[in-house]
C-alpha positions as CSV (number, residue, x, y, z in Angstrom):
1,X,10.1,-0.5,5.7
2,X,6.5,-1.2,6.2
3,X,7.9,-3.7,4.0
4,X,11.8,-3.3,3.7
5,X,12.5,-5.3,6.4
6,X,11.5,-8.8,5.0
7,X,14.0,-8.4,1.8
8,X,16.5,-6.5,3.6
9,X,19.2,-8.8,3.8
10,X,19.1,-10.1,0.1
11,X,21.4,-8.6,-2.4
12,X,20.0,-10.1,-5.6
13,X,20.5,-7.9,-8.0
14,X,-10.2,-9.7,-14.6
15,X,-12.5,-10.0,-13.0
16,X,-11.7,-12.9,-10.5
17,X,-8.4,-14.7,-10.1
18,X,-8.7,-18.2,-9.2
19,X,-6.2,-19.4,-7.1
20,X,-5.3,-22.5,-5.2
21,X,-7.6,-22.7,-2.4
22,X,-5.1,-22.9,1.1
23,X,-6.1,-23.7,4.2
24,X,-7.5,-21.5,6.8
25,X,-5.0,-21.6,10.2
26,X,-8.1,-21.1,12.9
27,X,-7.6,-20.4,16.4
28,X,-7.8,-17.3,19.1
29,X,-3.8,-16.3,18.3
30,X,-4.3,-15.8,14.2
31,X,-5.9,-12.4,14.2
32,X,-4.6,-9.2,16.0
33,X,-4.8,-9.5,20.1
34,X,-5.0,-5.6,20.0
35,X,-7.8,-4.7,18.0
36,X,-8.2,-1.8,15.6
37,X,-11.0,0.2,17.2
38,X,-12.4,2.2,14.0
39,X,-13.8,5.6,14.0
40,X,-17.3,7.1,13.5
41,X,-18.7,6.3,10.1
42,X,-16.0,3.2,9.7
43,X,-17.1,-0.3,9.2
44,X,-15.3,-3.3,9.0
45,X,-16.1,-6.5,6.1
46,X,-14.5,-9.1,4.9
47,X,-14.2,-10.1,1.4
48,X,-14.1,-13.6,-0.1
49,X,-11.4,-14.7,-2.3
50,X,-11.8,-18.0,-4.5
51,X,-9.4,-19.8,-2.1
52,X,-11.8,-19.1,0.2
53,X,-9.9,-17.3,2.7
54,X,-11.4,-13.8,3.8
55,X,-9.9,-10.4,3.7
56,X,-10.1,-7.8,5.7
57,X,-11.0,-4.4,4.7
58,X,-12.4,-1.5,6.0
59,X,-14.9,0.8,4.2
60,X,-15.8,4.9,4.6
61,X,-18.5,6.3,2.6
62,X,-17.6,9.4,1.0
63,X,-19.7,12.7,2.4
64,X,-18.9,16.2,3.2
65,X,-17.9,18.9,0.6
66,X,-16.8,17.7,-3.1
67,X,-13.5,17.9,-3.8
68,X,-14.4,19.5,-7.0
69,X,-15.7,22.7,-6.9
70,X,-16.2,23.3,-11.2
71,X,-19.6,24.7,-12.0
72,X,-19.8,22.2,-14.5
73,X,-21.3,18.7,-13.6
74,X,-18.1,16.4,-12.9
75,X,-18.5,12.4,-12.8
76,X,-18.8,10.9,-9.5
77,X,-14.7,10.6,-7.6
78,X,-13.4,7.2,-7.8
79,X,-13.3,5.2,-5.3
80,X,-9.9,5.1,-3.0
81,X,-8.2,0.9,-2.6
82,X,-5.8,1.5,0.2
83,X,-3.1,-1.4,-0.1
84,X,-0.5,-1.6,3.0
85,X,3.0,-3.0,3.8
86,X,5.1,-5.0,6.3
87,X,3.8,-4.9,9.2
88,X,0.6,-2.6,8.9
89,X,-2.4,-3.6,7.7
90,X,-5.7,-1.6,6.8
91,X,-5.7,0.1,10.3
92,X,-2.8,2.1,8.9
93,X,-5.3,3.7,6.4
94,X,-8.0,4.3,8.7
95,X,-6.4,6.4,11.3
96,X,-6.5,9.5,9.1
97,X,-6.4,9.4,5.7
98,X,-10.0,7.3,5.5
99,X,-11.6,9.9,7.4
100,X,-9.7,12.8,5.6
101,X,-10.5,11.8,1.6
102,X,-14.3,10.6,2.7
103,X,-14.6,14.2,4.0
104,X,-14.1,14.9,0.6
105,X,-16.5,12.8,-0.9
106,X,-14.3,10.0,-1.9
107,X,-15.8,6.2,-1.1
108,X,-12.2,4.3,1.0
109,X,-11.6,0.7,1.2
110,X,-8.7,-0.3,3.2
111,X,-7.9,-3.8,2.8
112,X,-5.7,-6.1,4.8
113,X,-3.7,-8.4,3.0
114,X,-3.5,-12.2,3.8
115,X,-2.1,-12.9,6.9
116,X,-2.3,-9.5,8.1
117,X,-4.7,-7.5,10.4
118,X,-7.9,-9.0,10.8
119,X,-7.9,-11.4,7.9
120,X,-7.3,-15.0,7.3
121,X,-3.8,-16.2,7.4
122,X,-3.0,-18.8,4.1
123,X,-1.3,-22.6,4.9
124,X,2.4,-22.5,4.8
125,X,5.3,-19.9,6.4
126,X,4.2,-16.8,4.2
127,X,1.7,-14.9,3.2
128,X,1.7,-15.4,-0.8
129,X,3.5,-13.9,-3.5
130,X,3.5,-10.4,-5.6
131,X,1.2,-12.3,-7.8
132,X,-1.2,-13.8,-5.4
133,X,-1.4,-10.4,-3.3
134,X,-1.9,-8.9,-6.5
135,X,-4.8,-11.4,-8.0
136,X,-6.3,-10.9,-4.3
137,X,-6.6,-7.2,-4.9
138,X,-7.6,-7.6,-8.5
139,X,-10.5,-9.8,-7.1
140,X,-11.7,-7.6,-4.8
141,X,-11.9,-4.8,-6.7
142,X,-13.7,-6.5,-8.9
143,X,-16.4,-7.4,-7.0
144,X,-16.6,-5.2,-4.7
145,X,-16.2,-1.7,-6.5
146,X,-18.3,-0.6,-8.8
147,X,-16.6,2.1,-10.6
148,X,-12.7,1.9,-11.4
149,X,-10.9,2.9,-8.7
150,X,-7.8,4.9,-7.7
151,X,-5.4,2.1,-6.2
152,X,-2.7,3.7,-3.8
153,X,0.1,1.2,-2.6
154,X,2.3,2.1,0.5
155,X,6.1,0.4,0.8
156,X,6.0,-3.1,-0.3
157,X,1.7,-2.1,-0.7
158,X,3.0,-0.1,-3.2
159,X,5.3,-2.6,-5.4
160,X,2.4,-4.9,-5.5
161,X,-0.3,-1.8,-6.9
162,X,2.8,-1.7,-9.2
163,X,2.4,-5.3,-10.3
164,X,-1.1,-5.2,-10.7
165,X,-0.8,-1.9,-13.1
166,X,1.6,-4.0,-15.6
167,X,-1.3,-6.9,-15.6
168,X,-4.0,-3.9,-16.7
169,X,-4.9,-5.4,-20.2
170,X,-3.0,-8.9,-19.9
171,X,-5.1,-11.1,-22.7
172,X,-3.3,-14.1,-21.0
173,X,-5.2,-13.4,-17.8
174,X,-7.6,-12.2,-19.2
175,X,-8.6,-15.8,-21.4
176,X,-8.1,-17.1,-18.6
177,X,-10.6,-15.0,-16.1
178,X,-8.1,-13.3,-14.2
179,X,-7.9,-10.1,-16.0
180,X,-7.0,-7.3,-13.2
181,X,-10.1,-4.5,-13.7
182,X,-9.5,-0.9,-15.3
183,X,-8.4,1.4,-12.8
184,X,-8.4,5.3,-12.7
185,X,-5.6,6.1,-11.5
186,X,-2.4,5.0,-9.3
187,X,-0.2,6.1,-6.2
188,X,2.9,4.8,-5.0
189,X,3.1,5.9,-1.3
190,X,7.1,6.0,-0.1
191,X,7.3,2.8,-2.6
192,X,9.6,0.5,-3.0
193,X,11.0,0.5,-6.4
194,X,9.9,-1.5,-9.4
195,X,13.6,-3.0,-9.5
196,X,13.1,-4.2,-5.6
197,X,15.4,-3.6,-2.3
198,X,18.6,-4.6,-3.4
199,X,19.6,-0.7,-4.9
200,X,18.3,0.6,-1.6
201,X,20.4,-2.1,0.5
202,X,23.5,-1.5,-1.1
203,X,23.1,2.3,-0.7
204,X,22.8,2.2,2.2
205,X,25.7,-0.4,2.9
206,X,28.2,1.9,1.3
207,X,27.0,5.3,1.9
208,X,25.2,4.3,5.8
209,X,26.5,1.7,7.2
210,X,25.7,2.8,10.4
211,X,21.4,3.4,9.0
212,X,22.0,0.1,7.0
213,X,22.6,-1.8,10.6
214,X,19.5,-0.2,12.3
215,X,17.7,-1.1,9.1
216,X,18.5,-4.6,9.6
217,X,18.1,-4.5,13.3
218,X,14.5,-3.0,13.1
219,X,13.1,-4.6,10.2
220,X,14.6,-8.3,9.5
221,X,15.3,-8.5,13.1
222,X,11.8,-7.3,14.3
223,X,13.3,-5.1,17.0
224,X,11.4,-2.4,16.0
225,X,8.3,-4.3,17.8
226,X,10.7,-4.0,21.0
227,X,12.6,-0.7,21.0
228,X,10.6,2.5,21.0
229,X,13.7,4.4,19.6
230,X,14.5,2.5,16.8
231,X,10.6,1.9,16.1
232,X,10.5,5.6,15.9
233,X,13.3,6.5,13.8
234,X,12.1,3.6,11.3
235,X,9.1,4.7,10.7
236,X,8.5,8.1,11.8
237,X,9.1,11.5,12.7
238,X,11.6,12.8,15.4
239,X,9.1,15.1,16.6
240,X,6.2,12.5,16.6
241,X,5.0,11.8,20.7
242,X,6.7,8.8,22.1
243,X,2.8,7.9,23.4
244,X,1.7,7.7,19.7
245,X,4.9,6.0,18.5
246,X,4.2,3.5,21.4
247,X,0.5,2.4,20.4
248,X,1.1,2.1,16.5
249,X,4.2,-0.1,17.4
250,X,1.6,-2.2,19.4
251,X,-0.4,-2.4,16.5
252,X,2.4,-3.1,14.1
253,X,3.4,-5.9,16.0
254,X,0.1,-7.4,15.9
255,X,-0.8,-6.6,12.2
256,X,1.8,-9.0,10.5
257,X,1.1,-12.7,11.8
258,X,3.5,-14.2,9.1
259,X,6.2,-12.6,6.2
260,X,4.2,-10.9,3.2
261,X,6.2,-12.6,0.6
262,X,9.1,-15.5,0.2
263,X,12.3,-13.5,-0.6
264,X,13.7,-15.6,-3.5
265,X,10.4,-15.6,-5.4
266,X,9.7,-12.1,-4.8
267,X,13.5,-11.6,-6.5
268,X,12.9,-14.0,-9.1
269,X,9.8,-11.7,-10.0
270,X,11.4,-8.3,-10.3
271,X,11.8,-6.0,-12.2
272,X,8.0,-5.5,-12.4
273,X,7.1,-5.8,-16.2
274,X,6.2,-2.0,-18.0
275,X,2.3,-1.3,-18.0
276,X,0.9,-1.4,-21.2
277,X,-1.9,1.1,-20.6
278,X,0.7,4.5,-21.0
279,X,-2.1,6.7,-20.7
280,X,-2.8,5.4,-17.2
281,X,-2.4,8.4,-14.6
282,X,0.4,7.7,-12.1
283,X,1.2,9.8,-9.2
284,X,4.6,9.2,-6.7
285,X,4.9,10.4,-3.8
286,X,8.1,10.3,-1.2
287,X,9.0,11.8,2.2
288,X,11.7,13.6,2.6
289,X,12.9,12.3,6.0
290,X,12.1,9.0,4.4
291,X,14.7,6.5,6.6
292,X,13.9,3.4,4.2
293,X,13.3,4.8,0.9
294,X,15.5,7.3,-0.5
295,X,15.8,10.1,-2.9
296,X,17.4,7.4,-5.8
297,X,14.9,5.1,-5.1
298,X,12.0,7.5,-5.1
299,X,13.3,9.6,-8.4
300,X,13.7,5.1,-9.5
301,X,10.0,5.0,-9.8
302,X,9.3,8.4,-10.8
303,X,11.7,7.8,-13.9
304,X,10.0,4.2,-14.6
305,X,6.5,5.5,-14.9
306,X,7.6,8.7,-16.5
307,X,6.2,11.0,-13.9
308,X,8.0,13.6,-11.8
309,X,8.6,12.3,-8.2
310,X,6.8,14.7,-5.5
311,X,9.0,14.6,-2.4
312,X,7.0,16.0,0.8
313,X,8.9,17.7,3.8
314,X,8.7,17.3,7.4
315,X,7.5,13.8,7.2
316,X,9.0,10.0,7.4
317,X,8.0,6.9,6.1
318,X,4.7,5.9,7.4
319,X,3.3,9.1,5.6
320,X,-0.1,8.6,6.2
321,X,0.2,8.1,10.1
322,X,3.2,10.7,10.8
323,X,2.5,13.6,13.0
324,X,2.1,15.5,9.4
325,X,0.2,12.9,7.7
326,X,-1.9,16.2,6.6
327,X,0.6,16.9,4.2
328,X,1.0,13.9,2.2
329,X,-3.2,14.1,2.1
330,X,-3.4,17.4,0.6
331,X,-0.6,16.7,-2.5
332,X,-2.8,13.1,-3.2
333,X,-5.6,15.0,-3.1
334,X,-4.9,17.9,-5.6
335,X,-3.3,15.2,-7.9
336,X,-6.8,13.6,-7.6
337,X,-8.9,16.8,-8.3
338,X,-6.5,17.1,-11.4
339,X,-7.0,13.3,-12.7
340,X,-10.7,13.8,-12.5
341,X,-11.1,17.1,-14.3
342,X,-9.0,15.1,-16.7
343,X,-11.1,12.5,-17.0
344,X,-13.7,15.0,-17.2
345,X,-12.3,16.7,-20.2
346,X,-11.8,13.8,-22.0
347,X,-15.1,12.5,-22.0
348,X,-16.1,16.0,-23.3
349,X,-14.0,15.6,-26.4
């Protein structure tokens, strides 16, 4: 999956974060060979972390006509942090859904994580762990957003926004200066879920052998990078144009310069702990023709946070660049003008 395939073979079962600083790899073969060319009212920055490696992310102001329509004065939206998966990076976001939720007055930051996209790849054979990708995110958010934010995780994106929401009010990290900031909200976009791969894997072994093969084939073989089909039927609709299958695979294969995690300490860290912040609103969101993620694993995470799963038809994995990413937009976005007038109400009281 935009994260699937590193794990796919296993079967087992704040303001700042300081990390270990890790070398820089320099050189003209370390960032993407295809650029990302952004659209109109897009800009491209790149944030500092304590290691001092710099990450990627890419920010749309939000303008156009509020989402919330109430005669009554609502507080400002929250900001959107866009966090991707395997094999994407924050191009992924900015294709369509940064222009779509700025249109409607939300502030987006898509950020790439290490290794991936446009930002600085870390010393060693991966790109860090759920932790460090996590205390990366926490770090930027906390110096680069001013309000909370609405964090919304994508695949493996989205199991590392679910790491970072169980570290929400950690007094550990927090005595320690590495407290994750408040958010406003999550989404978990086609996540993977908080138990992992392995219940997906062995699915998918015993009910699809033939789905679990292509899986493998695409994913922890790479061959996705090299066969339109199979990149297609990963990832995407049926009905989705071969031409735009063909230039997001070039982009795909560009995005991910190393492995977004080690698979025996990503194991050893699942499941993700419980969040101690109940009140927290969580949204979950699926695809229906999903070929990575399916209905157990979606209903998985719906039934860990306590929320009902919504499941969106017509529509694959990579939601948010499918030929209906539209679709996937306009639920996130109700769920949003709900949370606020929430929020709204609350401070009211």
């Amino acid at each position: 999956m935009a994260a699937l395939g590193t794990i796919i073979l296993t079967s087992n079962p704040h303001r700042r974060m300081t990390v270990n600083p890790r070398a820089v790899l320099t050189g003209s073969n370390d960032k993407m060979r295809i650029p990302y060319e952004l659209k109109q009212g897009q800009s491209r920055h790149f944030h500092k972390l304590p290691s001092g490696l710099k990450m990627e992310f890419i920010f749309q102001k939000g303008h156009g006509e509020k989402f919330d329509k109430s005669p009554a004065q609502p507080p400002p939206p929250p900001p959107l942090v866009f966090v991707h998966g395997s094999f994407h990076a924050a191009w992924c976001w900015a294709e369509n859904w940064l222009p779509y939720f700025s249109q409607h007055g939300f502030d987006c930051y898509a950020i790439s994580l290490l290794g991936q996209g446009e930002s600085d790849s870390p010393a060693g054979p991966v790109a860090g762990s759920l932790q460090t990708h996590a205390a990366d995110v926490a770090d930027f958010i906390g110096k680069e957003i001013r309000l909370p934010p609405v964090l919304l995780g994508h695949s493996f994106g989205g199991l590392i926004v679910q790491y970072y929401l169980s570290n929400i009010g950690n007094e550990k990290l927090q005595e320690m200066e590495r407290a994750h900031p408040f958010l406003a909200g999550g989404v978990l976009v086609c996540s993977v879920p908080p138990s992992g791969n392995s219940g997906l894997v062995w699915r998918y072994l015993f009910s699809k052998p033939i789905a679990a093969f292509k899986v493998t084939l695409s994913l922890a073989a790479k061959a996705f990078q090299t066969s339109l089909p199979l990149c297609k039927e990963t990832f995407f609709s049926a009905s989705m144009e071969d031409e735009l299958v063909l230039r997001y695979q070039k982009l795909m294969t560009e995005s991910s310069r190393m492995p977004l995690f080690d698979l025996r300490k990503l194991n050893s860290s699942l499941p993700v702990p419980r969040m101690k912040d109940s009140f927290l609103g969580i949204f979950v969101l699926g695809a229906k023709d999903d070929f990575i993620v399916d209905a157990e694993g979606l209903n998985e995470t719906g039934t860990f946070y306590g929320v009902s799963p919504v499941c969106v038809e017509g529509v694959a994995h990579d939601i948010m660049l499918d030929c209906s990413w539209e679709k996937g937009a306009q639920v996130i976005l109700s769920w949003l003008s709900c949370l606020n007038r929430d929020q709204t109400l609350g401070r009211s009281r």
